[in-house]
C-alpha positions as a LaTeX table, in Angstrom:
\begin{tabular}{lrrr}
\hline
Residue & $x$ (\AA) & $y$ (\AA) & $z$ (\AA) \\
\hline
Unk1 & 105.22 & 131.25 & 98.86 \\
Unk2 & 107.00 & 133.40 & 101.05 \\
Unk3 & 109.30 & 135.19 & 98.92 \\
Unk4 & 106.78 & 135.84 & 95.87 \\
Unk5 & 105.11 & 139.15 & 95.20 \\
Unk6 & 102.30 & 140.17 & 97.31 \\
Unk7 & 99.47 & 139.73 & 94.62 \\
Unk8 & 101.03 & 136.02 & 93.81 \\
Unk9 & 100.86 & 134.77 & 97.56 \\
Unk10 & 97.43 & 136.21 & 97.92 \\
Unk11 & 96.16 & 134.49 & 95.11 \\
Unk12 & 98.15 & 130.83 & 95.80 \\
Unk13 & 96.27 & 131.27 & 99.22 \\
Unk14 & 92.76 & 131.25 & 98.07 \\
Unk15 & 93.18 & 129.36 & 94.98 \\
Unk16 & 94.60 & 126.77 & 97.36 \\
Unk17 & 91.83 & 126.81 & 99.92 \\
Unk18 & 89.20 & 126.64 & 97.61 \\
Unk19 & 90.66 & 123.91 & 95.87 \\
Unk20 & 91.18 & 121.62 & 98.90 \\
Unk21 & 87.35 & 122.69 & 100.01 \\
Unk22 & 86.49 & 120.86 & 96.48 \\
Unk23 & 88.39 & 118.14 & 97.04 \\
Unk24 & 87.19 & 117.32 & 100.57 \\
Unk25 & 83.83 & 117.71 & 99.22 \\
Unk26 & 84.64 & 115.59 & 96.31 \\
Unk27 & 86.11 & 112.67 & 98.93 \\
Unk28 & 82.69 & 112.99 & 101.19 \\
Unk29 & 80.07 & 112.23 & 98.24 \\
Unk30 & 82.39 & 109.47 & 96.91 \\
Unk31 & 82.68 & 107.91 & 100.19 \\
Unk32 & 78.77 & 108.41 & 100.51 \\
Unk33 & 78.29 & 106.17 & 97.40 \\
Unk34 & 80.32 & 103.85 & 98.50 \\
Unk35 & 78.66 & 103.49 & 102.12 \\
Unk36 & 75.47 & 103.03 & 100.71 \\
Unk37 & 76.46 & 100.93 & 98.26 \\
Unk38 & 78.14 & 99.04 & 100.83 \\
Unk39 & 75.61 & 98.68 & 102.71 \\
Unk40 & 72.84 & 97.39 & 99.70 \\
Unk41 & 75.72 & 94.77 & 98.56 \\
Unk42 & 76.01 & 93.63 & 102.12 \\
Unk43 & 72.69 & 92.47 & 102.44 \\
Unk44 & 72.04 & 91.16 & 99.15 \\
Unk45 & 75.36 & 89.78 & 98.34 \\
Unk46 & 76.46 & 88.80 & 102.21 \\
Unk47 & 79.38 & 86.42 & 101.62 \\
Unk48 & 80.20 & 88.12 & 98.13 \\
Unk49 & 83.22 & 90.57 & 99.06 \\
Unk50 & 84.37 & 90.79 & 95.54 \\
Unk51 & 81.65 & 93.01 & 94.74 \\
Unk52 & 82.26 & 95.25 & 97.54 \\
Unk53 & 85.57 & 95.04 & 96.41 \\
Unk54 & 85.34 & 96.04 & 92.87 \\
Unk55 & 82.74 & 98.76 & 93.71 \\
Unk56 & 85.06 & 100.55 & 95.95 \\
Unk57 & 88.05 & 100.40 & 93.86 \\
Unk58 & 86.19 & 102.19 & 90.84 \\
Unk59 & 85.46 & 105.02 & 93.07 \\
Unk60 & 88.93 & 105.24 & 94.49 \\
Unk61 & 90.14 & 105.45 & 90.39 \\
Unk62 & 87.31 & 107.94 & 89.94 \\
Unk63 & 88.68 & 109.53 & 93.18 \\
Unk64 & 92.12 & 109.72 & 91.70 \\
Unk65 & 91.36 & 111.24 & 88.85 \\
Unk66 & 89.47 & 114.06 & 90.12 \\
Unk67 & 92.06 & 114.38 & 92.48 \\
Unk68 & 94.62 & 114.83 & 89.72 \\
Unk69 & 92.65 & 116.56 & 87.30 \\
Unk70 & 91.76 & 119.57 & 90.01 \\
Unk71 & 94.84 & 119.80 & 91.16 \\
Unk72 & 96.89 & 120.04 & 87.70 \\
Unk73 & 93.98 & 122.45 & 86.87 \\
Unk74 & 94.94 & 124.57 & 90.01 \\
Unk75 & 98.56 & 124.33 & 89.34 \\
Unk76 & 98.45 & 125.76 & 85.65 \\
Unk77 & 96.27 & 128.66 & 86.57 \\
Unk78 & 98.66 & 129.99 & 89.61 \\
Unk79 & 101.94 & 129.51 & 87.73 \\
Unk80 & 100.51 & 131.37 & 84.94 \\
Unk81 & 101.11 & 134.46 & 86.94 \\
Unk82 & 104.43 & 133.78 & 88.31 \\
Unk83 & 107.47 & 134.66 & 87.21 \\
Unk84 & 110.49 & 132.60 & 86.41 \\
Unk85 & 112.42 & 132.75 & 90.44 \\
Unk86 & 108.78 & 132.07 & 91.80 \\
Unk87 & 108.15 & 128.78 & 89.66 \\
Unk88 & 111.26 & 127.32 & 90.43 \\
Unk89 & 111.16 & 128.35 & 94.16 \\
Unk90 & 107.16 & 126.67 & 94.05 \\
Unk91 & 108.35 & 123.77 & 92.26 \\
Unk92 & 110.77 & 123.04 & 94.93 \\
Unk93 & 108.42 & 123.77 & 97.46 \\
Unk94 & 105.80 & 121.53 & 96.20 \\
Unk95 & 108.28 & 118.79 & 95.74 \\
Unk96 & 109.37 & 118.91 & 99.50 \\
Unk97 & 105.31 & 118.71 & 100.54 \\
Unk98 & 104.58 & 116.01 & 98.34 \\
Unk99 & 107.34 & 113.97 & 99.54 \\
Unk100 & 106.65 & 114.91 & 103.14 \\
Unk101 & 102.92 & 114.54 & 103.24 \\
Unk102 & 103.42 & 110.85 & 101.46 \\
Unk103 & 105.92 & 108.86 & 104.13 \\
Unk104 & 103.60 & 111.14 & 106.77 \\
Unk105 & 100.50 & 109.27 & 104.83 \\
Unk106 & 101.88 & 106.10 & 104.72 \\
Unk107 & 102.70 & 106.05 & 108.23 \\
Unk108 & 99.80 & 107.10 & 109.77 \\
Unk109 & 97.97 & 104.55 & 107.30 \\
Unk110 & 99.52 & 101.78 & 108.46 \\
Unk111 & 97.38 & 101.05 & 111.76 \\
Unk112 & 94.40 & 100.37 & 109.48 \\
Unk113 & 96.61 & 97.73 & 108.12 \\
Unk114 & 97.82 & 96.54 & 111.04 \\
Unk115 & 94.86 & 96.31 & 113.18 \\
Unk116 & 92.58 & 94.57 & 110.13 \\
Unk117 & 89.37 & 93.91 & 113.11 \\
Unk118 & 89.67 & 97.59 & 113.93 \\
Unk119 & 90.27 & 98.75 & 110.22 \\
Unk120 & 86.78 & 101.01 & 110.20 \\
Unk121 & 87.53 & 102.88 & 113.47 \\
Unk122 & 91.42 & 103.04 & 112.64 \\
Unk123 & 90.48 & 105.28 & 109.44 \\
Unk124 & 89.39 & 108.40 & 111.86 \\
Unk125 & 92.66 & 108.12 & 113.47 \\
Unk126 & 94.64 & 107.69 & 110.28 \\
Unk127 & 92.54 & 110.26 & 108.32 \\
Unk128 & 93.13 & 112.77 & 111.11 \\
Unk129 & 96.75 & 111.99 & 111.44 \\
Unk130 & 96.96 & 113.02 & 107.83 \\
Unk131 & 94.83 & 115.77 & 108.36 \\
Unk132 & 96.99 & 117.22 & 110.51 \\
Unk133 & 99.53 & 116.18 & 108.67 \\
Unk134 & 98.50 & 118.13 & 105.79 \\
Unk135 & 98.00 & 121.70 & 107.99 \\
Unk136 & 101.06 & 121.52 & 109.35 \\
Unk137 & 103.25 & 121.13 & 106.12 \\
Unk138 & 101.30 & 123.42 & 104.45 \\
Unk139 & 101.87 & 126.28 & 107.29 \\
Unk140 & 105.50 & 124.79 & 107.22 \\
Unk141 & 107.11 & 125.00 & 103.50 \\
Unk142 & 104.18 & 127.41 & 102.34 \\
Unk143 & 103.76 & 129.66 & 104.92 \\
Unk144 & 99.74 & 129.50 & 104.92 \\
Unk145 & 97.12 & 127.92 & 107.80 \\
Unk146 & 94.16 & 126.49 & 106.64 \\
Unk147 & 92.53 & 125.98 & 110.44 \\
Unk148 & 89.92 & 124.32 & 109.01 \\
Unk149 & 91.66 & 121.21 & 108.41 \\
Unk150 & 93.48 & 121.22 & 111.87 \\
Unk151 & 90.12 & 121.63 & 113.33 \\
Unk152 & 88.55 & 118.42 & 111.41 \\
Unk153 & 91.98 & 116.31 & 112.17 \\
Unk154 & 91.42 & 117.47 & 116.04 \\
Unk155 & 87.38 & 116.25 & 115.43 \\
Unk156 & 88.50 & 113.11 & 114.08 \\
Unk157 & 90.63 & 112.34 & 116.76 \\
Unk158 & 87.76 & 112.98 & 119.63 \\
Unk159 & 85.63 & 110.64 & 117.35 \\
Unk160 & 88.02 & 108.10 & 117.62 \\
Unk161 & 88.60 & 108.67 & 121.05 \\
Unk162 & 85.21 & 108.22 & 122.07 \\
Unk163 & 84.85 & 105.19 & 119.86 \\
Unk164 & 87.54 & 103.22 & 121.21 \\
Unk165 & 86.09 & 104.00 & 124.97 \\
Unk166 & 82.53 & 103.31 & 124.25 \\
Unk167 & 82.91 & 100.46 & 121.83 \\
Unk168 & 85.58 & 98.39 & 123.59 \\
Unk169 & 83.69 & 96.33 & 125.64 \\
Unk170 & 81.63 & 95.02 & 122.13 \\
Unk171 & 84.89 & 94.43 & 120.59 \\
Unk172 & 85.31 & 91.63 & 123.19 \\
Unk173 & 81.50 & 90.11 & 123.36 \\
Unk174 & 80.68 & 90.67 & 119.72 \\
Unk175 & 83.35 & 91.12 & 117.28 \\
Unk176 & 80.52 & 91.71 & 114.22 \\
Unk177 & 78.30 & 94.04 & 116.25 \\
Unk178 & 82.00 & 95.89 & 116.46 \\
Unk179 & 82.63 & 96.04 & 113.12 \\
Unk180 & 79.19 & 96.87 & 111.96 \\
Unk181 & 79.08 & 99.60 & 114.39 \\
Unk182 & 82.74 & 100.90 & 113.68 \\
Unk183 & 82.08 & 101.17 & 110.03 \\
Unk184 & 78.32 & 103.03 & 110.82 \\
Unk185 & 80.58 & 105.22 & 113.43 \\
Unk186 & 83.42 & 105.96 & 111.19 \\
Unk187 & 81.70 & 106.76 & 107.72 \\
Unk188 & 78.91 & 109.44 & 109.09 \\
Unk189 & 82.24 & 110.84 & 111.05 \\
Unk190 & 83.83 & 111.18 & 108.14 \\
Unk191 & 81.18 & 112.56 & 105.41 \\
Unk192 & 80.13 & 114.59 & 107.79 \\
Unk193 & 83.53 & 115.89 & 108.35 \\
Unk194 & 84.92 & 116.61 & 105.53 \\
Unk195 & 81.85 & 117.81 & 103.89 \\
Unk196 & 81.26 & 120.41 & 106.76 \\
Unk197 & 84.72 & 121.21 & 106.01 \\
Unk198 & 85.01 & 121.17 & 102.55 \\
Unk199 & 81.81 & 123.92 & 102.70 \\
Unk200 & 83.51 & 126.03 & 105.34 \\
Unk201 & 87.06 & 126.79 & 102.89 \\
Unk202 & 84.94 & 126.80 & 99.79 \\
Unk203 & 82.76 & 129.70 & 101.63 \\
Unk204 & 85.62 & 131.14 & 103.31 \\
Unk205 & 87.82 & 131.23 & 99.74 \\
Unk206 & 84.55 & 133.14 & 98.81 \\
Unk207 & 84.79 & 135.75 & 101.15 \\
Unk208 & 88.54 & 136.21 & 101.01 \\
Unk209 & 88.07 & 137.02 & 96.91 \\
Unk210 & 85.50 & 139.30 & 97.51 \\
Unk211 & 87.08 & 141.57 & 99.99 \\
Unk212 & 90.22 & 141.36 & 97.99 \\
Unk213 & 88.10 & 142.40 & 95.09 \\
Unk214 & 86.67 & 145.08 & 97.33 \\
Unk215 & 90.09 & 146.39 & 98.27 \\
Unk216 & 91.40 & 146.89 & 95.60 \\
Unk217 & 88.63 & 148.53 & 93.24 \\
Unk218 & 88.08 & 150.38 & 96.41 \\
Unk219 & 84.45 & 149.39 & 97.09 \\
Unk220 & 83.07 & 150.58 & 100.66 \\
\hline
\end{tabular}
């Protein structure tokens, strides 16, 4: 977005930062279902994973969708108002961050899969990997920081820290008290997190329209 007109970056900016704000939202009261629906199948259904299972990949479709649905949404609205040098130069753009944010995904996913016992705990490391991840390409190809996702990747890295140090010696004495723990650990991080988050760019893509809307009808 560096080389389109003035108006067009502005307006890629905050349609952008309000749109991840939704999204991290979004992810925070889907994963809320799903931990306390985890937690109800658990004890009614406590060797029954399938359930579990099944209930968590219905929200990740339901996840996916939104996902895609917002984010075509977002898409049509912001090319609408480029012209033809700007689409093709954000096509490419987007093209390079899509395929750079998904091997950086993948990689930083695979210590969940990896470590299997230490799968609940992992996720705050892999989520802020991606995190980060995700601030730095987007300051990279588009030329725009969003510090409130480097912030939450840096908070979900000090969670994990701490974890690791204060669980470790249960990881060794009593593997389920671990995992149960991990999981309780990991999810409020993470709600909490990204819906803090989420809030924050939604409120701050707010304010940025309405002093641009100030500006320029030249409102004191």
């Amino acid at each position: 977005m560096r080389q389109a007109r003035d108006h067009v970056r502005k307006f890629w900016a905050v349609q952008n930062r309000k749109v991840l704000g939704l999204l991290l939202v979004m992810f925070a009261a889907i994963y809320s279902i799903g931990f306390v629906f985890t937690n109800i199948l658990s004890q009614n259904f406590a060797l029954n994973m399938t359930n579990i299972l099944m209930m968590w990949a219905v929200l990740l479709a339901v996840g996916i969708g939104l996902v895609f649905g917002v984010v075509s949404r977002k898409h049509l609205i912001t090319t609408k108002i480029m012209n033809s040098k700007e689409h093709q130069m954000h096509s490419r753009n987007i093209g390079i961050f899509l395929i750079a944010i998904t091997i950086g995904a993948i990689l930083f996913a695979l210590p969940v899969t990896l470590v299997p016992a230490d799968a609940s705990l992992m996720m705050l490391f892999s989520l802020g990997g991606i995190m980060l991840l995700l601030y730095t390409f987007l300051n990279t190809v588009f030329g725009h920081s969003y510090y409130e996702i480097g912030f939450a990747s840096l908070i979900l890295w000090l969670v994990f820290v701490i974890g690791a140090i204060s669980l470790a010696s249960t990881a060794w004495t009593n593997p389920p008290l671990f995992q149960s723990l991990s999981f309780i650990v990991a999810s409020v991080t993470i709600i909490t997190v990204f819906a803090v988050t989420g809030a924050a760019m939604l409120y701050n893509a707010a304010g940025s329209f309405h002093e641009e809307f100030r500006k320029v009808n030249k409102i004191r």
